[in-house]
Backbone and ligand atoms as CSV (ligand in chain L), in Angstrom:
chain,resi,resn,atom,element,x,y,z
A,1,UNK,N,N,86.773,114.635,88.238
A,1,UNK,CA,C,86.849,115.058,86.842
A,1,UNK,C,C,87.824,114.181,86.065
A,2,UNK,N,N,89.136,113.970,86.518
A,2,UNK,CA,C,89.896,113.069,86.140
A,2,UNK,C,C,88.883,111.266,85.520
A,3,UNK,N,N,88.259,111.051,86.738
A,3,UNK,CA,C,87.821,109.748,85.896
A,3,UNK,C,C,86.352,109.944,85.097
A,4,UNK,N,N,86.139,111.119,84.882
A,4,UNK,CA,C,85.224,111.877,83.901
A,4,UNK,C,C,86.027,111.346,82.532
A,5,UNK,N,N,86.977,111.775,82.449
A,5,UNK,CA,C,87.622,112.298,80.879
A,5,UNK,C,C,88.480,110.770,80.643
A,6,UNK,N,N,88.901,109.641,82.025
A,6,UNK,CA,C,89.345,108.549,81.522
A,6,UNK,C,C,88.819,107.923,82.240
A,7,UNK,N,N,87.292,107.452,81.895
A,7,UNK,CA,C,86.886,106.165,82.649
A,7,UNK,C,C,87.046,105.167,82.628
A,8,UNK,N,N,87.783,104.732,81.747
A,8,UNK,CA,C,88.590,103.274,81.684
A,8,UNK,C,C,89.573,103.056,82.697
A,9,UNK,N,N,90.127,104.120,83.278
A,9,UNK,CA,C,91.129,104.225,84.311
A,9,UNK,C,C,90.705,103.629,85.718
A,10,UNK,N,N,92.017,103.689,86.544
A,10,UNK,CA,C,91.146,102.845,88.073
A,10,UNK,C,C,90.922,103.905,88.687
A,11,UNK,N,N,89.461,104.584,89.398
A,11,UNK,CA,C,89.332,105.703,89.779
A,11,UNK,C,C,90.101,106.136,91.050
A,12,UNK,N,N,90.111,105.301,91.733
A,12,UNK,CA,C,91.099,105.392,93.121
A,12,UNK,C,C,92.285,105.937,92.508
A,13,UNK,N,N,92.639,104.990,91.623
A,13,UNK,CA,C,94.264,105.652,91.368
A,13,UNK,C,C,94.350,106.801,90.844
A,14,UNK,N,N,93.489,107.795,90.332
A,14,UNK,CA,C,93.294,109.003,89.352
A,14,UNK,C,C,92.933,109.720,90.564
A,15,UNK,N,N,92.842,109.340,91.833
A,15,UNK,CA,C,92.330,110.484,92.766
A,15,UNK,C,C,93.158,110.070,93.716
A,16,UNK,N,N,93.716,109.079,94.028
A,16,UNK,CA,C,95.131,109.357,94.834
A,16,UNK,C,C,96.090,110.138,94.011
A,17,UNK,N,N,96.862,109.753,92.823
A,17,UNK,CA,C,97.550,110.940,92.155
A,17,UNK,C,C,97.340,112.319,92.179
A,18,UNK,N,N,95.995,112.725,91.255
A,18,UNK,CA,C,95.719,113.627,92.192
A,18,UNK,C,C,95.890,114.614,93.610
A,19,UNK,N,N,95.728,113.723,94.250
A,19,UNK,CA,C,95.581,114.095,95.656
A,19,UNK,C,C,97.245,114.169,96.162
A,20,UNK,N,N,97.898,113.195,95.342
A,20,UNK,CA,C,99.634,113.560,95.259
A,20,UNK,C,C,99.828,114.691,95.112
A,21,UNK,N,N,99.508,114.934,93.926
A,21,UNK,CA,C,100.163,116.045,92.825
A,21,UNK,C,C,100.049,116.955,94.394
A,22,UNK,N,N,98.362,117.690,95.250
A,22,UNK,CA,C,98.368,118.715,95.216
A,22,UNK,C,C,99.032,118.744,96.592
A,23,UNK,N,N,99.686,117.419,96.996
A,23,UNK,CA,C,100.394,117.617,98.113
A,23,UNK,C,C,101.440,117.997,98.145
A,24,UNK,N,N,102.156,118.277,96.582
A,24,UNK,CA,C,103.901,118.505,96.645
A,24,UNK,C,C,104.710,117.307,96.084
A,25,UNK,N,N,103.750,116.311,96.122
A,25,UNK,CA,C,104.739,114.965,95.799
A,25,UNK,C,C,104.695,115.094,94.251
A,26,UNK,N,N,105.825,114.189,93.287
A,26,UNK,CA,C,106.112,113.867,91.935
A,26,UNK,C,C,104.927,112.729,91.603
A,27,UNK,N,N,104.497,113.304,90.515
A,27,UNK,CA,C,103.588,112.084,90.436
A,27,UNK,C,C,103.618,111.725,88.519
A,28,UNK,N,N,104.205,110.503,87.647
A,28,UNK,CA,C,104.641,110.167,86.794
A,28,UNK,C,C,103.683,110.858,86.172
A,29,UNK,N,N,104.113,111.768,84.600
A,29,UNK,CA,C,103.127,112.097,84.099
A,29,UNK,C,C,102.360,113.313,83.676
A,30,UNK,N,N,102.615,114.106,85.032
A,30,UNK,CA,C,101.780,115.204,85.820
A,30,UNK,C,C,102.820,116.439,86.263
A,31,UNK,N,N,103.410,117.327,85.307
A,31,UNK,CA,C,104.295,118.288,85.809
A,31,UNK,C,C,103.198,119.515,85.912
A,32,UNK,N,N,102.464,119.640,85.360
A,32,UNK,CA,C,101.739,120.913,85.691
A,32,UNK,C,C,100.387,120.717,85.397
A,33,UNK,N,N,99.318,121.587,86.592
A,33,UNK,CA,C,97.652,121.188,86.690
A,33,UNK,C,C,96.935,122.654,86.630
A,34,UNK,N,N,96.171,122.945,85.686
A,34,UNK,CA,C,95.762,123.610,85.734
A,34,UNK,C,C,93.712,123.555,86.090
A,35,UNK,N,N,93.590,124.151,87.112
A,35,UNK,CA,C,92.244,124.439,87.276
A,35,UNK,C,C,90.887,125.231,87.074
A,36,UNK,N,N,90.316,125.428,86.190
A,36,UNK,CA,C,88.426,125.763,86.115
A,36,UNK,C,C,87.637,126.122,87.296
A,37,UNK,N,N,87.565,127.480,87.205
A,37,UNK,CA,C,87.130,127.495,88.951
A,37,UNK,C,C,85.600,128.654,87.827
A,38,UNK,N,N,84.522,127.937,88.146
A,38,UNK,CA,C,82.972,129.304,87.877
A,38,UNK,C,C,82.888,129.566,89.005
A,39,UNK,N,N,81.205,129.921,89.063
A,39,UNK,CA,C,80.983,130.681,90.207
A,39,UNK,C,C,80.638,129.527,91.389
A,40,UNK,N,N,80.504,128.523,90.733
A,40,UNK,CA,C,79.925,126.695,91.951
A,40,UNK,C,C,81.777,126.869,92.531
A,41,UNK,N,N,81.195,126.320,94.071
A,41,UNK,CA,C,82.210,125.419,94.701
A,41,UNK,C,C,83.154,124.635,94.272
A,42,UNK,N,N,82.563,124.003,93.113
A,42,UNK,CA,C,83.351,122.860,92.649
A,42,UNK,C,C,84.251,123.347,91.494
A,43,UNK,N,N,85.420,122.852,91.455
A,43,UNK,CA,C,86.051,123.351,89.888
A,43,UNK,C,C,85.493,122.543,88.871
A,44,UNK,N,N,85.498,123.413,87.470
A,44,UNK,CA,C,84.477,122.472,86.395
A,44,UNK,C,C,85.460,122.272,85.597
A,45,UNK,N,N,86.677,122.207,85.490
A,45,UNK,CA,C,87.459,121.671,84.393
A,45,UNK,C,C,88.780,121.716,84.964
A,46,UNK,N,N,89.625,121.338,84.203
A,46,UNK,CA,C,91.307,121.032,84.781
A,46,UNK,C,C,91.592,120.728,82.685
A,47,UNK,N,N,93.168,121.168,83.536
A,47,UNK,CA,C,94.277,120.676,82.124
A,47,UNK,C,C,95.226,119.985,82.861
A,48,UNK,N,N,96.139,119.045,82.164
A,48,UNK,CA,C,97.480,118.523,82.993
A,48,UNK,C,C,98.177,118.125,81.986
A,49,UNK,N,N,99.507,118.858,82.446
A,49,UNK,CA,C,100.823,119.108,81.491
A,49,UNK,C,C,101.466,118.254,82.044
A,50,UNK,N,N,102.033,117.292,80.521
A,50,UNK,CA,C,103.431,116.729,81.192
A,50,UNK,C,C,104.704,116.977,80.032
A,51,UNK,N,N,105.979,117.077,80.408
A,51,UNK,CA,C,107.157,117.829,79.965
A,51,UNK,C,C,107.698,116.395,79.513
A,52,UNK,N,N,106.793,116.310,77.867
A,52,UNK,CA,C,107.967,114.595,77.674
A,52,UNK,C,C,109.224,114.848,76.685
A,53,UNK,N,N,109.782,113.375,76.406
A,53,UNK,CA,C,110.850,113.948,76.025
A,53,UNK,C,C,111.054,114.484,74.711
A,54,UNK,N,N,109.917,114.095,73.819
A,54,UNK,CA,C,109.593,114.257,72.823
A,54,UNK,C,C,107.901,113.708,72.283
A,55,UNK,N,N,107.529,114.280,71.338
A,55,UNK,CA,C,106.272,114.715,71.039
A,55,UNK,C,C,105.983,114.232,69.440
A,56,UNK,N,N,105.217,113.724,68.945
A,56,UNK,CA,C,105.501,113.526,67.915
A,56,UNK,C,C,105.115,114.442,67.112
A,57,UNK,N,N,105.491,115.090,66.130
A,57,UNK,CA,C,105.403,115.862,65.452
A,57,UNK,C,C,105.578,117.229,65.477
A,58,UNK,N,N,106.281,117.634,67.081
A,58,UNK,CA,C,106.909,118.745,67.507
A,58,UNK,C,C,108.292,118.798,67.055
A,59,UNK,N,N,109.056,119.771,66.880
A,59,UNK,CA,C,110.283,120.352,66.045
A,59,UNK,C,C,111.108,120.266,67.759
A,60,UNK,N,N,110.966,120.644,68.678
A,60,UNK,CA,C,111.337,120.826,70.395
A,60,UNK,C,C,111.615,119.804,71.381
A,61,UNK,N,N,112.427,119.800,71.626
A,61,UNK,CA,C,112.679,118.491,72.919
A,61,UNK,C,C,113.161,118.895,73.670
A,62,UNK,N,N,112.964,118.492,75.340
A,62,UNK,CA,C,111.720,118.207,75.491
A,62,UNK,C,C,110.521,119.145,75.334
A,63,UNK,N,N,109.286,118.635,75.273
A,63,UNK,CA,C,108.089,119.363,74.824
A,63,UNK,C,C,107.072,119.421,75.770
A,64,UNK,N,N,106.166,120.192,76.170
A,64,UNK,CA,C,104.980,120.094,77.326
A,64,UNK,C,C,104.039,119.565,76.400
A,65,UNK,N,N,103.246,118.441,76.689
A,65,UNK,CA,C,102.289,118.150,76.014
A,65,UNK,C,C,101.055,117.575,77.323
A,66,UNK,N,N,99.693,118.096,76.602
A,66,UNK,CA,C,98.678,118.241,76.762
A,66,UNK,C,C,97.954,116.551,77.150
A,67,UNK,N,N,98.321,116.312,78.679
A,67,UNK,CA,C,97.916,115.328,78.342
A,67,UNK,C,C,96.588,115.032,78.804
A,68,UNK,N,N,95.646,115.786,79.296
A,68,UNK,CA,C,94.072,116.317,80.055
A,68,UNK,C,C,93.406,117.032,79.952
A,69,UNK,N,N,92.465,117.698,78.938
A,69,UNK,CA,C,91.680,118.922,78.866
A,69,UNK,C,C,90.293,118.401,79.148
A,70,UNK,N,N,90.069,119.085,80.399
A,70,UNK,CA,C,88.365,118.501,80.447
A,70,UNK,C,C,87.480,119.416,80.725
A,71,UNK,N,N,86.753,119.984,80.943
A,71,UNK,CA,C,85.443,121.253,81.393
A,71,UNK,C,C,84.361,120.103,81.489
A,72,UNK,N,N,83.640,120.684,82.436
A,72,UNK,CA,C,82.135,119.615,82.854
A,72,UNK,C,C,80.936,120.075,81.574
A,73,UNK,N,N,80.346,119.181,81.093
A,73,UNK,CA,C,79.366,119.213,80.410
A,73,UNK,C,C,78.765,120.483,80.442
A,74,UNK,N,N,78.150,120.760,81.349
A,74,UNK,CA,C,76.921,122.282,81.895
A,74,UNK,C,C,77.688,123.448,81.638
A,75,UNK,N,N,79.087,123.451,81.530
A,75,UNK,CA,C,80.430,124.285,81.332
A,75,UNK,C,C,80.887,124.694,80.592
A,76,UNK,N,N,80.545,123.484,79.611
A,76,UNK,CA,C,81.186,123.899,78.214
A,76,UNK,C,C,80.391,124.994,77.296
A,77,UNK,N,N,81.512,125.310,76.396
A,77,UNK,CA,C,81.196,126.691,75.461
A,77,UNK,C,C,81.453,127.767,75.839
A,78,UNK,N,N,81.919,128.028,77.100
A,78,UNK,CA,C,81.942,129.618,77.561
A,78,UNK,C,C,83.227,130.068,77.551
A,79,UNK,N,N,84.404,129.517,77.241
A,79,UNK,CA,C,85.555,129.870,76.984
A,79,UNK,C,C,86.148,128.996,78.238
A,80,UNK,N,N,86.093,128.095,79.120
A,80,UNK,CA,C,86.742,128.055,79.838
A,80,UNK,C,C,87.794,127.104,80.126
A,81,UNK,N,N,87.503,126.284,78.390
A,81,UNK,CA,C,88.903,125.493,78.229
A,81,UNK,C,C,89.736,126.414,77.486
A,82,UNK,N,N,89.237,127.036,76.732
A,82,UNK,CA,C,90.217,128.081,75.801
A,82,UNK,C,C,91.489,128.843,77.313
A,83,UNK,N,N,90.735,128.996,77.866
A,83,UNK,CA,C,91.412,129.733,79.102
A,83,UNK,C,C,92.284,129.034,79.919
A,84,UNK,N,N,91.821,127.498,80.427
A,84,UNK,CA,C,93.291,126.362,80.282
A,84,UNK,C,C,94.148,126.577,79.548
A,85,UNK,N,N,93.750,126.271,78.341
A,85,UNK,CA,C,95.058,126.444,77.128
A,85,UNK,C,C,95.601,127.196,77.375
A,86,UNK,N,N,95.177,128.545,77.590
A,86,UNK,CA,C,96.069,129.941,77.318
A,86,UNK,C,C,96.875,129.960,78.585
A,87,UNK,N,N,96.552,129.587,79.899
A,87,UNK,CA,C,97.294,129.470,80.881
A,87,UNK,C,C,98.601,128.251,80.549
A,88,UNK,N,N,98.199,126.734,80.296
A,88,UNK,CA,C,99.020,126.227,79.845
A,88,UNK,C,C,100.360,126.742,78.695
A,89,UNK,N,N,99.864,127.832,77.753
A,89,UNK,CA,C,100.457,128.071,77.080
A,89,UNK,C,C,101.738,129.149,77.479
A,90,UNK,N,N,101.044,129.570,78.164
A,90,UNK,CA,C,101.822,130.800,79.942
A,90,UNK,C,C,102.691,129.957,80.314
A,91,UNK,N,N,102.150,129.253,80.970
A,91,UNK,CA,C,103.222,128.117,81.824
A,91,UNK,C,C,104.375,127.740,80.587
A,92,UNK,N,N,104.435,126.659,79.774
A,92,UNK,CA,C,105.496,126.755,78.948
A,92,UNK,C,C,106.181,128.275,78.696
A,93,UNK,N,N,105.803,129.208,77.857
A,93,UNK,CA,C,106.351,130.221,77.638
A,93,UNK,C,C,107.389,130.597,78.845
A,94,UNK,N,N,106.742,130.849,79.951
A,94,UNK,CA,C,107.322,131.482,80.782
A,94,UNK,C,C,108.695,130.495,81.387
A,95,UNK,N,N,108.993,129.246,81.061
A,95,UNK,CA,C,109.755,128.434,80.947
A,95,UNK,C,C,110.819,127.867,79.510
A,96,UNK,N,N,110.674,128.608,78.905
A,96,UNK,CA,C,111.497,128.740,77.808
A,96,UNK,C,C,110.845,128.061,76.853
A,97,UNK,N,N,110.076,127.122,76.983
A,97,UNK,CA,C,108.990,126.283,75.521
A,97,UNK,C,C,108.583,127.094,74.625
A,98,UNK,N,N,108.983,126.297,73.419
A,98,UNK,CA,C,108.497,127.468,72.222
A,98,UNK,C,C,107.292,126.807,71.188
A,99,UNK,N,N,106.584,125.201,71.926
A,99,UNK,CA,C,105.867,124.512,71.501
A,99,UNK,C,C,104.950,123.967,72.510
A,100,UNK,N,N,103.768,123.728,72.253
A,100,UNK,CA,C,103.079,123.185,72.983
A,100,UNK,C,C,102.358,121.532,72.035
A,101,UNK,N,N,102.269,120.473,72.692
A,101,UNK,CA,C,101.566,119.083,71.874
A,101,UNK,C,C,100.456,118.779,72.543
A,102,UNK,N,N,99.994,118.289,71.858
A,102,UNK,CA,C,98.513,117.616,72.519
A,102,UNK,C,C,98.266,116.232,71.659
A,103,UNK,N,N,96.892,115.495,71.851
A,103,UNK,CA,C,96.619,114.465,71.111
A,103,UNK,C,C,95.153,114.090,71.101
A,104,UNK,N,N,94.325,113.793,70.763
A,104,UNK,CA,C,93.118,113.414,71.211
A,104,UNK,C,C,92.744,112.147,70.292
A,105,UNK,N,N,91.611,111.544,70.849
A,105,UNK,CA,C,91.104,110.487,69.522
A,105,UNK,C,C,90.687,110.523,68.664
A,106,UNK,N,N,90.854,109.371,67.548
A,106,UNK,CA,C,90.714,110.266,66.185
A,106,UNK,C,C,88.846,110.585,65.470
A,107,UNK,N,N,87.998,109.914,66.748
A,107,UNK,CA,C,86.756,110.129,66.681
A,107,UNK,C,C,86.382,111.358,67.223
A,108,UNK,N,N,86.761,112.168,68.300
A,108,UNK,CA,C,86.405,113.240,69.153
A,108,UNK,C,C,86.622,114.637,68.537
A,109,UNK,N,N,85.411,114.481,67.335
A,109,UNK,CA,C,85.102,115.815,67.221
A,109,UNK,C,C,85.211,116.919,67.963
A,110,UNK,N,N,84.202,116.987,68.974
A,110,UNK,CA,C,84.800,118.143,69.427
A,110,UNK,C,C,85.582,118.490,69.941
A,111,UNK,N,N,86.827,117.982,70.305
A,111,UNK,CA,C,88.281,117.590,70.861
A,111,UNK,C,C,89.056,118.534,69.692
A,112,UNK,N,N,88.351,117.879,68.567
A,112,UNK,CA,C,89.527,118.163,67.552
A,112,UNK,C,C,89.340,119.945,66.694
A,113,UNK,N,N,87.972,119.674,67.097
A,113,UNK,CA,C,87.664,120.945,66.383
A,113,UNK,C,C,88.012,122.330,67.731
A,114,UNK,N,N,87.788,122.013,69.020
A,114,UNK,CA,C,88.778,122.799,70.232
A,114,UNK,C,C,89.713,122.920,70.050
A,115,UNK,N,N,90.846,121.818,69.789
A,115,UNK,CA,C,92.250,121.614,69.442
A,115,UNK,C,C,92.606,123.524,68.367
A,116,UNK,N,N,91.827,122.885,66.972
A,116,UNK,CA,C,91.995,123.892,65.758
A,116,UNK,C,C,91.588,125.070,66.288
A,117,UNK,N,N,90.503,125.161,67.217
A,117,UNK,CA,C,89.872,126.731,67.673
A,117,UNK,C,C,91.310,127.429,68.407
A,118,UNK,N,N,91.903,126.735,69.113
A,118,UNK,CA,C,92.810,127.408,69.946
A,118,UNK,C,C,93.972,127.422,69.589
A,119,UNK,N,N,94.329,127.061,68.350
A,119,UNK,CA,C,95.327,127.112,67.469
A,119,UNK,C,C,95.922,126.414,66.786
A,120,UNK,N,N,96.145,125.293,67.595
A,120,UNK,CA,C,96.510,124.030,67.564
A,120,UNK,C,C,96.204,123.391,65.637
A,121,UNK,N,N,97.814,122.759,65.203
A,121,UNK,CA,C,97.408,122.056,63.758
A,121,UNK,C,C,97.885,120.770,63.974
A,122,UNK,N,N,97.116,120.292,63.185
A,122,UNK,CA,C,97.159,118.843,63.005
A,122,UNK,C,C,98.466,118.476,62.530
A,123,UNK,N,N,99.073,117.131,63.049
A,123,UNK,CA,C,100.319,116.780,62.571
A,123,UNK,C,C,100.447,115.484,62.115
A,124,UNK,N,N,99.714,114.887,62.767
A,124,UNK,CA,C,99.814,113.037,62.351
A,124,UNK,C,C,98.652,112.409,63.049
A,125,UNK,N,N,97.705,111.174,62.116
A,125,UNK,CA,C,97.079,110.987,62.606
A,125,UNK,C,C,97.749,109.158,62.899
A,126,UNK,N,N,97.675,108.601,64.185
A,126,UNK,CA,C,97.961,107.253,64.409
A,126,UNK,C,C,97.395,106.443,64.686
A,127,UNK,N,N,97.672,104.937,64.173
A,127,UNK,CA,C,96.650,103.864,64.676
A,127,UNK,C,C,97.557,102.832,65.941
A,128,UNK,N,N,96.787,103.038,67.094
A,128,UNK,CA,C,97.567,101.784,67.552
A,128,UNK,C,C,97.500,100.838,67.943
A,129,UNK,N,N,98.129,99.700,68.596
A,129,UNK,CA,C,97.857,97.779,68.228
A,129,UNK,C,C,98.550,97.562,69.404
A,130,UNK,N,N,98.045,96.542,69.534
A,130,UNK,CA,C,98.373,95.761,70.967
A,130,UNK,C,C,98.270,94.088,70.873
A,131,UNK,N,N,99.293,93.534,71.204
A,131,UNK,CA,C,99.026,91.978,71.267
A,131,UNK,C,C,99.384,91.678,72.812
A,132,UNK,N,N,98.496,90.682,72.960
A,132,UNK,CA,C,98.940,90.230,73.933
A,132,UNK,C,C,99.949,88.640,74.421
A,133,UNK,N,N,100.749,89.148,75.045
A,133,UNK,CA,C,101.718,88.210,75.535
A,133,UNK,C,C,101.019,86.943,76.163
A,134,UNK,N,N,101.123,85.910,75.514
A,134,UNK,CA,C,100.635,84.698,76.740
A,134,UNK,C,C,101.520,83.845,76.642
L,1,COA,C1,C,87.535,119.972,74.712
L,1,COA,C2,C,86.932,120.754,75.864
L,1,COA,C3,C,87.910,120.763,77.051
L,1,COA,C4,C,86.663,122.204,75.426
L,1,COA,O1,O,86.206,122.932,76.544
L,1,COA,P1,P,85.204,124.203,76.389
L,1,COA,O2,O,85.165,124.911,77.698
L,1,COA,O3,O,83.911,123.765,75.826
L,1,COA,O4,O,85.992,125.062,75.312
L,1,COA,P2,P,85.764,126.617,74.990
L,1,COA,O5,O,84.356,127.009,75.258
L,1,COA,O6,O,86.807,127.408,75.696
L,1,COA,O7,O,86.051,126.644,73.432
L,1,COA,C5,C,87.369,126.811,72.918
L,1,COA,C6,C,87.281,126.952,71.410
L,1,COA,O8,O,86.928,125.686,70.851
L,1,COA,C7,C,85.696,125.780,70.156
L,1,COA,N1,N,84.919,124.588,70.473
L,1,COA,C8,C,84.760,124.020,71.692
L,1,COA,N2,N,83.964,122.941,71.600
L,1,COA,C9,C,83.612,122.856,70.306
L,1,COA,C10,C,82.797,121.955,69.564
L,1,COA,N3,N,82.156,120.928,70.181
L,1,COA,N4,N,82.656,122.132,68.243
L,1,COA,C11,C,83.296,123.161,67.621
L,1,COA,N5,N,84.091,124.056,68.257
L,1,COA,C12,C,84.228,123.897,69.587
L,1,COA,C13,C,85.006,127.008,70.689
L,1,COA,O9,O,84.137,127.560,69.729
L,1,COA,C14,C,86.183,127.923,71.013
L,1,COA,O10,O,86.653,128.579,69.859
L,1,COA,P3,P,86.299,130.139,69.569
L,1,COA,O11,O,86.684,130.874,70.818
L,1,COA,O12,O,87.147,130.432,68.394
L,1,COA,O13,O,84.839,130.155,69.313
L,1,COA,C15,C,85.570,120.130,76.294
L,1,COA,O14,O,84.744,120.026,75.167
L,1,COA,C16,C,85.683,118.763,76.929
L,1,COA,O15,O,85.929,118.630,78.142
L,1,COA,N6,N,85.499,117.684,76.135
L,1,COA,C17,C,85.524,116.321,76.675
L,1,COA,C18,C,86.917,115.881,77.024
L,1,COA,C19,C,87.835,115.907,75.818
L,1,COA,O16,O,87.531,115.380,74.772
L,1,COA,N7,N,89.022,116.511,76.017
L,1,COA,C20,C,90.021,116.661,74.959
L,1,COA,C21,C,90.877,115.488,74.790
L,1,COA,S1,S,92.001,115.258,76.140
């Protein structure tokens, strides 16, 4: 699922981390995973929290921000990212956070319109640039 939601990523490395995280080890990034379990074998979605030091456009430091919301295609609509969130939102709470961040791209409708369903307001939209060193 991980190289579902970032396929640009190296898939090995998104499933060794992974496979970190659920061993106990620190893995950069990745303080908290939340899992999508229906009635299939397989889990159909995950969230993954990481505790940075700041967020842009959060008032809180440090902040848990949203850095993975995925549900499988066949999955979606039935509440069962709303139900990530709300667990994610558990997890902070129950740790003293009085904010939660997220981010998505600025094309991903339905990202953004999930974002607003579950509460979530818009704070800044950014462009970003890259040169390369030669
Ligand atoms: C974003 C995502 C995780 C939502 O998962 P989901 O299981 O479909 O979400 P839910 O069914 O729990 O819906 C949550 C709320 O968002 C709304 N929503 C979800 N998808 C929507 C869409 N495409 N258009 C409008 N509203 C939408 C739902 O109506 C619901 O609000 P409601 O309860 O007030 O009706 C899922 O669409 C996904 O994996 N997208 C691809 C990956 C991605 O872009 N992730 C986010 C960036 S990291």
């Amino acid at each position: 699922m991980r190289s579902r939601l970032w396929p640009d990523a190296d898939a090995q490395g998104l499933a060794d981390e992974a496979r970190a995280f659920n061993d106990g080890y620190a893995v950069p990034g990745v303080d908290a995973v939340f899992i999508a379990e229906d009635e299939l074998p397989e889990p159909v979605g995950f969230l993954e929290l990481s505790v940075r030091q700041f967020s842009d456009g959060c008032d809180s430091m440090p902040v848990p921000h949203v850095e993975g919301w995925y549900v499988e295609p066949g999955a979606r609509g039935q509440g069962l990212g709303r139900d990530l969130m709300r667990r994610a939102e558990e997890w902070a709470q129950e740790r003293g956070f009085t904010e939660l961040a997220s981010d998505t791209g600025i094309d991903n409708e339905a990202s953004l319109r999930a974002h607003a369903h579950c509460g979530f307001v818009e704070v800044e939209r950014l462009i970003k640039f890259r040169k390369p060193l030669t």
